[in-house]
mmCIF file of the N, C-alpha and C atoms, coordinates in Angstrom:
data_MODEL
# 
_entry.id   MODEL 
# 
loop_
_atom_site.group_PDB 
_atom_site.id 
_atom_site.type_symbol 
_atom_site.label_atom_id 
_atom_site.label_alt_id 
_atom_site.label_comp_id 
_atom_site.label_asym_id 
_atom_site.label_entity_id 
_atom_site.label_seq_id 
_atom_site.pdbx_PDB_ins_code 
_atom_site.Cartn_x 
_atom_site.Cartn_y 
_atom_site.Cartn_z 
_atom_site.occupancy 
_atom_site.B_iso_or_equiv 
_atom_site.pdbx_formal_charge 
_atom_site.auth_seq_id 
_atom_site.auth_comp_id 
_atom_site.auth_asym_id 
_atom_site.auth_atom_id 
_atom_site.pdbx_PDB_model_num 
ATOM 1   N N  . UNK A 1 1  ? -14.722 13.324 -1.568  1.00 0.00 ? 1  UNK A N  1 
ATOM 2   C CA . UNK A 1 1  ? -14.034 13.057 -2.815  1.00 0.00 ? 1  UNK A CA 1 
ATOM 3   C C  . UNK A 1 1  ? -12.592 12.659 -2.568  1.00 0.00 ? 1  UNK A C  1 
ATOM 4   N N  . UNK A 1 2  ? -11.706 13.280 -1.932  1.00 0.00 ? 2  UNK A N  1 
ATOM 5   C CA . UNK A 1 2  ? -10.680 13.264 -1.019  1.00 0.00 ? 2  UNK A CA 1 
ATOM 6   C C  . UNK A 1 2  ? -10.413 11.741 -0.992  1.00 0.00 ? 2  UNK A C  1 
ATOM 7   N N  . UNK A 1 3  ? -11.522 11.217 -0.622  1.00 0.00 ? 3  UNK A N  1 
ATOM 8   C CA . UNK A 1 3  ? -11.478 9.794  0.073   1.00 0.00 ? 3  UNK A CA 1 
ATOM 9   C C  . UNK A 1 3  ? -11.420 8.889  -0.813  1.00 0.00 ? 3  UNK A C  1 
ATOM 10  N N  . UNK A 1 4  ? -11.709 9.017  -1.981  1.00 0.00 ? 4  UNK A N  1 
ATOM 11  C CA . UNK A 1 4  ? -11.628 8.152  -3.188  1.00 0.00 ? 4  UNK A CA 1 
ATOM 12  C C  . UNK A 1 4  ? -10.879 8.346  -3.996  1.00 0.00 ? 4  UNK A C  1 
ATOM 13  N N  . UNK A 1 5  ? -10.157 9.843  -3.857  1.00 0.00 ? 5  UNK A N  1 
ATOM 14  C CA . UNK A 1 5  ? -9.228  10.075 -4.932  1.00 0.00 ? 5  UNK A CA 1 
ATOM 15  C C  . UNK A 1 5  ? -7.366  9.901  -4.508  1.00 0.00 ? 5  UNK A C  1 
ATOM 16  N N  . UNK A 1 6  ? -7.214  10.053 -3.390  1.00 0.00 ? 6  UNK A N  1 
ATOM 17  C CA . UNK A 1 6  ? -5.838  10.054 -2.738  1.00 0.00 ? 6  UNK A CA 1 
ATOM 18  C C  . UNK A 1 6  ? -5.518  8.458  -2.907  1.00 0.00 ? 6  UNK A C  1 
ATOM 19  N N  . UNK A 1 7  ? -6.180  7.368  -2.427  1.00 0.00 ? 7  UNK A N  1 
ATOM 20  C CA . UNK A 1 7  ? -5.754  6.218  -2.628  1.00 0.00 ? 7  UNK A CA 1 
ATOM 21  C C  . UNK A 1 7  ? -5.749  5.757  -4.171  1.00 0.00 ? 7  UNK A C  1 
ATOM 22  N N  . UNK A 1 8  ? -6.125  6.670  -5.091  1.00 0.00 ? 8  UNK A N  1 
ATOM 23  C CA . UNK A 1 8  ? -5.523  6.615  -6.370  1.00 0.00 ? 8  UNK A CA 1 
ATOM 24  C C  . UNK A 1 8  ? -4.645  7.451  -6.868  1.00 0.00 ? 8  UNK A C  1 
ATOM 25  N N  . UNK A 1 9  ? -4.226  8.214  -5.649  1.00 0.00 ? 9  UNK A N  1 
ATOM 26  C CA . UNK A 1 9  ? -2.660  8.691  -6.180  1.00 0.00 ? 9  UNK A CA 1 
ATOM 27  C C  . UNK A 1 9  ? -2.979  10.154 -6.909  1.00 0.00 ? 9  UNK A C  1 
ATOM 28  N N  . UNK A 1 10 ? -4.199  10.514 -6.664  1.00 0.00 ? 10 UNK A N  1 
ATOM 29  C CA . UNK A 1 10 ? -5.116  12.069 -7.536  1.00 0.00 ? 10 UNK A CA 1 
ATOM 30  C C  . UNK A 1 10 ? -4.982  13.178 -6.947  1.00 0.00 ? 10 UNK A C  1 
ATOM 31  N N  . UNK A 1 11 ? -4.946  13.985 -7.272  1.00 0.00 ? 11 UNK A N  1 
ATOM 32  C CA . UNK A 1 11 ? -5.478  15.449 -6.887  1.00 0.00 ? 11 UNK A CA 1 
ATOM 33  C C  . UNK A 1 11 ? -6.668  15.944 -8.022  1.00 0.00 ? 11 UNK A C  1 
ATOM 34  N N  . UNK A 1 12 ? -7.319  16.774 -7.439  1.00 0.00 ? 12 UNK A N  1 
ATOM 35  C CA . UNK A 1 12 ? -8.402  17.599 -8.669  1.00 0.00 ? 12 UNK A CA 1 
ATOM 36  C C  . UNK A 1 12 ? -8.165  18.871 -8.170  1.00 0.00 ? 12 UNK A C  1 
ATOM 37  N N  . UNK A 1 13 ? -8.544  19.879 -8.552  1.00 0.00 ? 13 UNK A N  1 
ATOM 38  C CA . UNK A 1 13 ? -8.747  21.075 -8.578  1.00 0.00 ? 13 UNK A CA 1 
ATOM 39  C C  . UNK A 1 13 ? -10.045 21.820 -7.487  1.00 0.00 ? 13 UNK A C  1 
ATOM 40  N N  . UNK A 1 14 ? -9.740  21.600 -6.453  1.00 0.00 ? 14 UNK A N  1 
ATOM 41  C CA . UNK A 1 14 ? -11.132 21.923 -5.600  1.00 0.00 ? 14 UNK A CA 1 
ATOM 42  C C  . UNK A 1 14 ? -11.761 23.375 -5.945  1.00 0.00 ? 14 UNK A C  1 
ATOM 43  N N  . UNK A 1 15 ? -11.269 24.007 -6.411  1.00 0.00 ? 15 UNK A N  1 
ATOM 44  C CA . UNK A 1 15 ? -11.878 25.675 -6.651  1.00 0.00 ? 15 UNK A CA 1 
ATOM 45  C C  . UNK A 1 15 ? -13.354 25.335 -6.842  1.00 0.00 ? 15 UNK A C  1 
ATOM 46  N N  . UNK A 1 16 ? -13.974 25.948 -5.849  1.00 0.00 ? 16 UNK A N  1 
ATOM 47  C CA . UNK A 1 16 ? -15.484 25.741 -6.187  1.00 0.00 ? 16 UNK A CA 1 
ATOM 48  C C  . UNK A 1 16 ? -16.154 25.638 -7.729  1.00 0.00 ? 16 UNK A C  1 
ATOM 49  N N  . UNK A 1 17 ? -15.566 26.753 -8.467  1.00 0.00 ? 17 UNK A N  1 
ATOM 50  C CA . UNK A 1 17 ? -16.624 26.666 -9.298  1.00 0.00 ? 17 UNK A CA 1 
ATOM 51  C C  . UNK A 1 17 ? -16.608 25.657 -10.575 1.00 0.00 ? 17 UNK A C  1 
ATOM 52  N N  . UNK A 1 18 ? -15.517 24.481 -10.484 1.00 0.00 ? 18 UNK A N  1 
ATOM 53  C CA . UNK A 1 18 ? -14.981 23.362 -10.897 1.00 0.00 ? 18 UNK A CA 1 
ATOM 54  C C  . UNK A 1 18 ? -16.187 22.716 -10.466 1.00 0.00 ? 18 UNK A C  1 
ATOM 55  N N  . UNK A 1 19 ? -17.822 22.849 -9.289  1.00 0.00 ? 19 UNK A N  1 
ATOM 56  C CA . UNK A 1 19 ? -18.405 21.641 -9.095  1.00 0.00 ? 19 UNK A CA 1 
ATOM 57  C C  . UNK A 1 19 ? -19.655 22.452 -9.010  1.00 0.00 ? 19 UNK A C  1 
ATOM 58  N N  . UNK A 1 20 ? -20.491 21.113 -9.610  1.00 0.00 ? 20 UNK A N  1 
ATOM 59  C CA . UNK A 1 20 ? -21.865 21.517 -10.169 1.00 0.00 ? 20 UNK A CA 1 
ATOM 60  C C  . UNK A 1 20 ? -22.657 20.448 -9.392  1.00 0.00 ? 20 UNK A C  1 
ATOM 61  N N  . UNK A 1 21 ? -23.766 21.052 -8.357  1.00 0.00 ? 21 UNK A N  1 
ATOM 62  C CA . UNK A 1 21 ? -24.660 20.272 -8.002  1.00 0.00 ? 21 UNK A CA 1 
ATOM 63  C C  . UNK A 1 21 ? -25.780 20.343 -8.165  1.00 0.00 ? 21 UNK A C  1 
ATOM 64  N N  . UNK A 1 22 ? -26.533 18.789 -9.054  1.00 0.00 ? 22 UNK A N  1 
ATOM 65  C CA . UNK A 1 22 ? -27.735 19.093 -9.788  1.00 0.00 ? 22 UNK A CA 1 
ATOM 66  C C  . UNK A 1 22 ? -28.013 17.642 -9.221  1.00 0.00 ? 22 UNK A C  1 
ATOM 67  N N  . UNK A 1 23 ? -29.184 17.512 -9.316  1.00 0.00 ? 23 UNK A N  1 
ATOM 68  C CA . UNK A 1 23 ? -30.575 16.296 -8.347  1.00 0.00 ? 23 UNK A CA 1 
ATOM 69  C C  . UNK A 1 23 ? -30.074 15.681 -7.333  1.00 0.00 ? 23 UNK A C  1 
ATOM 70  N N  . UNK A 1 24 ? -29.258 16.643 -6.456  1.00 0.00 ? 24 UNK A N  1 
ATOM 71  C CA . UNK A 1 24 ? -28.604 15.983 -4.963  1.00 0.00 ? 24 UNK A CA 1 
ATOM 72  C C  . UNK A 1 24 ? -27.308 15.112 -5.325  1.00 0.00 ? 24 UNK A C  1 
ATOM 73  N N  . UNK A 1 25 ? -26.504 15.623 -6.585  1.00 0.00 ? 25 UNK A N  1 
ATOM 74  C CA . UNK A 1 25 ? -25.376 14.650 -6.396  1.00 0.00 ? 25 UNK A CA 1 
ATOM 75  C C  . UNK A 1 25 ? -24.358 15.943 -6.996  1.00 0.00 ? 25 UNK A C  1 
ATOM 76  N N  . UNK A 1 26 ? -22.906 15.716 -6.608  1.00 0.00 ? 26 UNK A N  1 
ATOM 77  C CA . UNK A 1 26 ? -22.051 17.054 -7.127  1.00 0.00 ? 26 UNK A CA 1 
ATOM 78  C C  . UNK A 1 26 ? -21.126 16.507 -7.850  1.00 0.00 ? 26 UNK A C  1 
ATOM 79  N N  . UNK A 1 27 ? -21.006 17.156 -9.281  1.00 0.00 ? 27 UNK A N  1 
ATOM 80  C CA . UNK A 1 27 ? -20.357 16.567 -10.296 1.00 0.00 ? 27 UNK A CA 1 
ATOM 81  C C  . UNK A 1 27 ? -18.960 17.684 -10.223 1.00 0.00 ? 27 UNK A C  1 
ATOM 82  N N  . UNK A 1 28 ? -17.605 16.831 -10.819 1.00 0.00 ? 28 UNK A N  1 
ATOM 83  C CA . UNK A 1 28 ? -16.543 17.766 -11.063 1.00 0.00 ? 28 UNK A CA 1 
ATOM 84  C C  . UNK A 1 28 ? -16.459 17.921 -12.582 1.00 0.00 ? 28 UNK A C  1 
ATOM 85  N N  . UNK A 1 29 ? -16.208 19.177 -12.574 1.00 0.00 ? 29 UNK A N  1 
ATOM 86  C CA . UNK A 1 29 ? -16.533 19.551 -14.393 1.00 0.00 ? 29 UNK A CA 1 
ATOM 87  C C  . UNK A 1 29 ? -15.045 20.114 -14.379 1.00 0.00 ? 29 UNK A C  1 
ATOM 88  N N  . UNK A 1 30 ? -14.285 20.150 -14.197 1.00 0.00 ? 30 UNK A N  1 
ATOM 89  C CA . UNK A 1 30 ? -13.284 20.702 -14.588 1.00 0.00 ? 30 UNK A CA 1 
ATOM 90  C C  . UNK A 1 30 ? -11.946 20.013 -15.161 1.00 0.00 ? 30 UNK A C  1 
ATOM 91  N N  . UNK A 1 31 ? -11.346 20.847 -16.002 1.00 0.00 ? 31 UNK A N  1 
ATOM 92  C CA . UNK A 1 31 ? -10.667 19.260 -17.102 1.00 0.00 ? 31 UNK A CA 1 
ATOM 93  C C  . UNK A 1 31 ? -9.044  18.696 -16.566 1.00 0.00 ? 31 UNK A C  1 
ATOM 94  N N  . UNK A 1 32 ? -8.733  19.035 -15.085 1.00 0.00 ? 32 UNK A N  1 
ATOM 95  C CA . UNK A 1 32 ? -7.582  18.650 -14.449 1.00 0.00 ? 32 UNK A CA 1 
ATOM 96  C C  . UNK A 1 32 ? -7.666  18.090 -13.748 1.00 0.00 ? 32 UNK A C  1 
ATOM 97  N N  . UNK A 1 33 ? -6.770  16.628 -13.690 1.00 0.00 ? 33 UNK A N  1 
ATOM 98  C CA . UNK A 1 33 ? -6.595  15.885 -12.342 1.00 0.00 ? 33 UNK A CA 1 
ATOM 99  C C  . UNK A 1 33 ? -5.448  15.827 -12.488 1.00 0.00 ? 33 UNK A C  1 
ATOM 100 N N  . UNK A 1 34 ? -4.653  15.415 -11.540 1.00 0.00 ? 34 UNK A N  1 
ATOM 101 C CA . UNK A 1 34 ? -3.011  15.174 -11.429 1.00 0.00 ? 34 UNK A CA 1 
ATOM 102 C C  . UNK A 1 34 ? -2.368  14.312 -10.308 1.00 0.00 ? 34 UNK A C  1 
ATOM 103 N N  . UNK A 1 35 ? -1.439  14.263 -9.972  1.00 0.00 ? 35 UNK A N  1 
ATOM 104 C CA . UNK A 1 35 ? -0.619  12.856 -8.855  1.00 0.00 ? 35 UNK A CA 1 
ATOM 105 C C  . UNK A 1 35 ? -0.912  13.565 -7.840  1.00 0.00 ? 35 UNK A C  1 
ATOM 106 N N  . UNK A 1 36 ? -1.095  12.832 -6.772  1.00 0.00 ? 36 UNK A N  1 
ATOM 107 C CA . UNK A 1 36 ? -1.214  13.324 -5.867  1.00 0.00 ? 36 UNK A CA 1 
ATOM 108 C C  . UNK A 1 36 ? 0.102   14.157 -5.740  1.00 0.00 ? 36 UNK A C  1 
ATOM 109 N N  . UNK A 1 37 ? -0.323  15.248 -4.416  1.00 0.00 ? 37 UNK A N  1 
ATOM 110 C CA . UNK A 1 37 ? 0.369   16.313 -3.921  1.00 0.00 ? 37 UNK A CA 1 
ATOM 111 C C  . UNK A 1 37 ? -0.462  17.011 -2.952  1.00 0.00 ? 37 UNK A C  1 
ATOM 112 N N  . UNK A 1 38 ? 1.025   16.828 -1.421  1.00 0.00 ? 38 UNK A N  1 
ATOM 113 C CA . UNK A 1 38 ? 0.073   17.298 -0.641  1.00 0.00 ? 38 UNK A CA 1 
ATOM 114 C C  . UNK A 1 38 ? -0.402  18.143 -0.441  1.00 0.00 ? 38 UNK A C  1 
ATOM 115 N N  . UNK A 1 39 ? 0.571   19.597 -0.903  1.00 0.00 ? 39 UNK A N  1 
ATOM 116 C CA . UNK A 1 39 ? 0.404   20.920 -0.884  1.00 0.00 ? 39 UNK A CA 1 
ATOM 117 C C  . UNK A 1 39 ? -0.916  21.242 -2.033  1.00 0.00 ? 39 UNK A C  1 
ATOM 118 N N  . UNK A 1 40 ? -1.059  20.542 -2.482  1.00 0.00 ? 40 UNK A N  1 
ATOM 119 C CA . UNK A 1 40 ? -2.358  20.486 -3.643  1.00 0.00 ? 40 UNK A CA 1 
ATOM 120 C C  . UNK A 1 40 ? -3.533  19.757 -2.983  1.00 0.00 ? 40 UNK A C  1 
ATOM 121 N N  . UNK A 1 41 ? -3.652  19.250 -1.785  1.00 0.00 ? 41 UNK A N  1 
ATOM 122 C CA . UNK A 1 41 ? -4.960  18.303 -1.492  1.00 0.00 ? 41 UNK A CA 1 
ATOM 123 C C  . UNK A 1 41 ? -6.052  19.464 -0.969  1.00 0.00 ? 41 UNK A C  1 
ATOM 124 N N  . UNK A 1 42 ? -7.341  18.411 -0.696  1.00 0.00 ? 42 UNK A N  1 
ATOM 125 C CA . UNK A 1 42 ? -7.993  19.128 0.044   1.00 0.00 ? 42 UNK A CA 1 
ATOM 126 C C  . UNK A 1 42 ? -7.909  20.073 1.110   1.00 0.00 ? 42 UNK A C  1 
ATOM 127 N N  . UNK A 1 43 ? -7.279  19.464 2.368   1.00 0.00 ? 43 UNK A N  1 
ATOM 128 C CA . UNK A 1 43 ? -6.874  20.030 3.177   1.00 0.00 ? 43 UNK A CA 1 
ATOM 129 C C  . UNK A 1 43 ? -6.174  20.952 3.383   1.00 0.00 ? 43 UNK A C  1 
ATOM 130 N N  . UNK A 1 44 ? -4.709  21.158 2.825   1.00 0.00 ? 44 UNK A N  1 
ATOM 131 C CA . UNK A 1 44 ? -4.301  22.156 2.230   1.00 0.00 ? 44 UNK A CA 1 
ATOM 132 C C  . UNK A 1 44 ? -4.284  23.391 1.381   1.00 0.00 ? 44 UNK A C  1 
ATOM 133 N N  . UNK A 1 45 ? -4.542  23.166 0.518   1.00 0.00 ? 45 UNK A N  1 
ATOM 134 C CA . UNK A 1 45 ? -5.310  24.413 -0.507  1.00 0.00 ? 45 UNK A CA 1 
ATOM 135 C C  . UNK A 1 45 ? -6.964  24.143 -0.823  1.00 0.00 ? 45 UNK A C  1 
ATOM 136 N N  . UNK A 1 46 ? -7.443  23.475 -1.361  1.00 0.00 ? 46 UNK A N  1 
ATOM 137 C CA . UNK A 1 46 ? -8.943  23.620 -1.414  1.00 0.00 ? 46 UNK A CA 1 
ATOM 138 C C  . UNK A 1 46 ? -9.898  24.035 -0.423  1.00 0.00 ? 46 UNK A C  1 
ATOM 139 N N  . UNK A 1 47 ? -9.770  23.823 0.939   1.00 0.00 ? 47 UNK A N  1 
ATOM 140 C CA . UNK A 1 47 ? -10.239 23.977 2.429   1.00 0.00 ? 47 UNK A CA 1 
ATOM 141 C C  . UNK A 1 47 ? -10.253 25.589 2.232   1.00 0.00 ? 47 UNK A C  1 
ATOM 142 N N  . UNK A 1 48 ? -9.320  26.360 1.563   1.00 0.00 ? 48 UNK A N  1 
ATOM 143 C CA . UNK A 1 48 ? -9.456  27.905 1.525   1.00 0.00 ? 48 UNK A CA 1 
ATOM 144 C C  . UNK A 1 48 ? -10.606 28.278 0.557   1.00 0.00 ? 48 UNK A C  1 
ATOM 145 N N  . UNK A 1 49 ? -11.378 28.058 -0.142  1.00 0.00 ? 49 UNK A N  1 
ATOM 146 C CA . UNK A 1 49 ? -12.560 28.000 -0.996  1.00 0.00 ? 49 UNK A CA 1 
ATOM 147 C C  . UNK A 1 49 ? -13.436 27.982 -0.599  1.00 0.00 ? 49 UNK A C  1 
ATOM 148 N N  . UNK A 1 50 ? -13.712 26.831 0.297   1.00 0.00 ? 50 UNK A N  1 
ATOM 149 C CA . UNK A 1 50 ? -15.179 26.151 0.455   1.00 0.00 ? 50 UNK A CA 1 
ATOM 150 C C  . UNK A 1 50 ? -15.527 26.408 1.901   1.00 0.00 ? 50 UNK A C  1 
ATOM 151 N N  . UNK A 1 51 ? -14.650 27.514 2.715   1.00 0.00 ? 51 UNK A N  1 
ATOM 152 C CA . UNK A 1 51 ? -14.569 28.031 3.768   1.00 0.00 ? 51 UNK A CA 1 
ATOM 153 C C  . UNK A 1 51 ? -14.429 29.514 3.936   1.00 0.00 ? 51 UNK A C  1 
ATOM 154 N N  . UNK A 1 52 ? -14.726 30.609 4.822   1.00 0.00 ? 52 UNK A N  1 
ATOM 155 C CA . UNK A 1 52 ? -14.996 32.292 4.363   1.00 0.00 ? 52 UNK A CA 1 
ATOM 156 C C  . UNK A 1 52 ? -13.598 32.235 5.407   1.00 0.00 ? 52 UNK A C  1 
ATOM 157 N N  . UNK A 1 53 ? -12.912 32.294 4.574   1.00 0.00 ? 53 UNK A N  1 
ATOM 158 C CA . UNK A 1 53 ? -10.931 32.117 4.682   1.00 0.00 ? 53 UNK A CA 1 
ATOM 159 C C  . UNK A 1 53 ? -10.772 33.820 3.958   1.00 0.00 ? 53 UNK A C  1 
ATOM 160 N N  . UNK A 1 54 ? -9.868  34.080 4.300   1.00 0.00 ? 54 UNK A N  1 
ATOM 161 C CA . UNK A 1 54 ? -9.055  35.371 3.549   1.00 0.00 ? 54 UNK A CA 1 
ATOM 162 C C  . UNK A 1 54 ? -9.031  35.382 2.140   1.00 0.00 ? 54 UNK A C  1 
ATOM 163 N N  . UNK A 1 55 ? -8.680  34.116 1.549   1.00 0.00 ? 55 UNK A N  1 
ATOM 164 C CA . UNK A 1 55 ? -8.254  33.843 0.251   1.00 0.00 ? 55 UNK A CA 1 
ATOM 165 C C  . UNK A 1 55 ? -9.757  33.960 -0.278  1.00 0.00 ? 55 UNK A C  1 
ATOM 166 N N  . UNK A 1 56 ? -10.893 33.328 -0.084  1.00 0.00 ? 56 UNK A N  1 
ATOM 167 C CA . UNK A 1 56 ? -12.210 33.248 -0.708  1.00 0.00 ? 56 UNK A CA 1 
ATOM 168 C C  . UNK A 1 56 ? -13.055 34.619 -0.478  1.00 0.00 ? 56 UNK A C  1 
ATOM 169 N N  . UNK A 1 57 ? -12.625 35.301 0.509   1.00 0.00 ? 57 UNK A N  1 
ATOM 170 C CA . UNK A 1 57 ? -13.321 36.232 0.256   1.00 0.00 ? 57 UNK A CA 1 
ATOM 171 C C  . UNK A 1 57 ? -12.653 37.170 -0.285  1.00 0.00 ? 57 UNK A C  1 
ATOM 172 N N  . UNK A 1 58 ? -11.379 37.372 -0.283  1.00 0.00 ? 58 UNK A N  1 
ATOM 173 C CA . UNK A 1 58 ? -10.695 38.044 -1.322  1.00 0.00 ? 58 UNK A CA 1 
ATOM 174 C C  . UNK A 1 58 ? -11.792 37.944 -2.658  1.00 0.00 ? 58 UNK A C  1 
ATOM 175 N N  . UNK A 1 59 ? -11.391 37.040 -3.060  1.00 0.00 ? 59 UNK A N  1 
ATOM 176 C CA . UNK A 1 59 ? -11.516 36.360 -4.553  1.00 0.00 ? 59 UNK A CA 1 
ATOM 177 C C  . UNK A 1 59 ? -13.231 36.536 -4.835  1.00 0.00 ? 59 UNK A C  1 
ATOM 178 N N  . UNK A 1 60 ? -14.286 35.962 -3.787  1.00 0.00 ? 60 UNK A N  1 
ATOM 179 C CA . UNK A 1 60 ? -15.201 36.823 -4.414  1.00 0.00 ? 60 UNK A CA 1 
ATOM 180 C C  . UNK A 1 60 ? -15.636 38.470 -4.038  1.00 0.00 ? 60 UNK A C  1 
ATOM 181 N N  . UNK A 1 61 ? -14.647 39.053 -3.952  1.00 0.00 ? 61 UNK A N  1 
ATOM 182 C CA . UNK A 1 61 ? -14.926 40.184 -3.875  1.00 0.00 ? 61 UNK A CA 1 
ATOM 183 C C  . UNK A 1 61 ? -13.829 41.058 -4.531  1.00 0.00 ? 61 UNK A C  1 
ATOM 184 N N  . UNK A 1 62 ? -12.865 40.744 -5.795  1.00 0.00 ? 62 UNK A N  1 
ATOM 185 C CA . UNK A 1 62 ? -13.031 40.905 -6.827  1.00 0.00 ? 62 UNK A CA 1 
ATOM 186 C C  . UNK A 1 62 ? -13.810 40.172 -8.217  1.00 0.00 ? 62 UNK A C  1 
ATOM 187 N N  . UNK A 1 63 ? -14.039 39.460 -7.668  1.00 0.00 ? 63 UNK A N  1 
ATOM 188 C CA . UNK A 1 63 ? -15.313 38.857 -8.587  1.00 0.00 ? 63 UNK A CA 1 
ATOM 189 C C  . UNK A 1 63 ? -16.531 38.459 -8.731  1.00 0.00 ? 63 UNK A C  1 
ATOM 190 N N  . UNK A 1 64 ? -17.103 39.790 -8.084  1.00 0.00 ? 64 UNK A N  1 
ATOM 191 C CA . UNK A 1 64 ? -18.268 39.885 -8.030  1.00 0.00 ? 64 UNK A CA 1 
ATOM 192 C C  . UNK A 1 64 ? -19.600 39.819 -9.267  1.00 0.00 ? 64 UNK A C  1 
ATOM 193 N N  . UNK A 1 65 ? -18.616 39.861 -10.107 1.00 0.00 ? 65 UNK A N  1 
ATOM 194 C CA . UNK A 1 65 ? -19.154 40.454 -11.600 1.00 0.00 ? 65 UNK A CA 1 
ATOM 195 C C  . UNK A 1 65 ? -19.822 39.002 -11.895 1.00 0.00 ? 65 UNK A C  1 
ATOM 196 N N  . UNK A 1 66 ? -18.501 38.065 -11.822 1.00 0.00 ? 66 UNK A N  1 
ATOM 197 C CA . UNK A 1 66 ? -18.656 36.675 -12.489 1.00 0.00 ? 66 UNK A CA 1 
ATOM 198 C C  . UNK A 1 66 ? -19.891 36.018 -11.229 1.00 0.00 ? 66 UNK A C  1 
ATOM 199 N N  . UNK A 1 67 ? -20.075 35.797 -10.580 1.00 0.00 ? 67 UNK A N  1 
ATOM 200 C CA . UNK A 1 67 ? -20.634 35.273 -9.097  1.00 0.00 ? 67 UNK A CA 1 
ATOM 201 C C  . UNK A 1 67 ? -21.971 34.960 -9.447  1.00 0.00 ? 67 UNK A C  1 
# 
């Protein structure tokens, strides 16, 4: 996504649960995009989510409830 969105100058919100994958394709449902920023890209902050990082397992493990 990264790859299509930076050369338009974007950021989105990578927090997992912003993406929904249904018949092999992953949709972003969540209602923020913004200018790019690097401290906001993938690599930078989203990479802590979609990886068992400190920050994600923190987070689901106070929120276990929602999960």
């Amino acid at each position: 996504m990264g790859a299509l969105l930076y050369p338009q100058n974007t950021n989105i919100d990578y927090f997992p649960t912003n993406f929904i994958v249904q018949s092999g394709k992953m949709y972003y449902i969540d209602y923020e995009c913004n200018d790019y920023m690097e401290e906001w890209n993938f690599e930078n902050w989203g990479v802590k989510y979609w990886s068992k990082t400190p920050e994600f397992l923190e987070y689901i493990s106070k929120n276990k409830s929602n999960c």
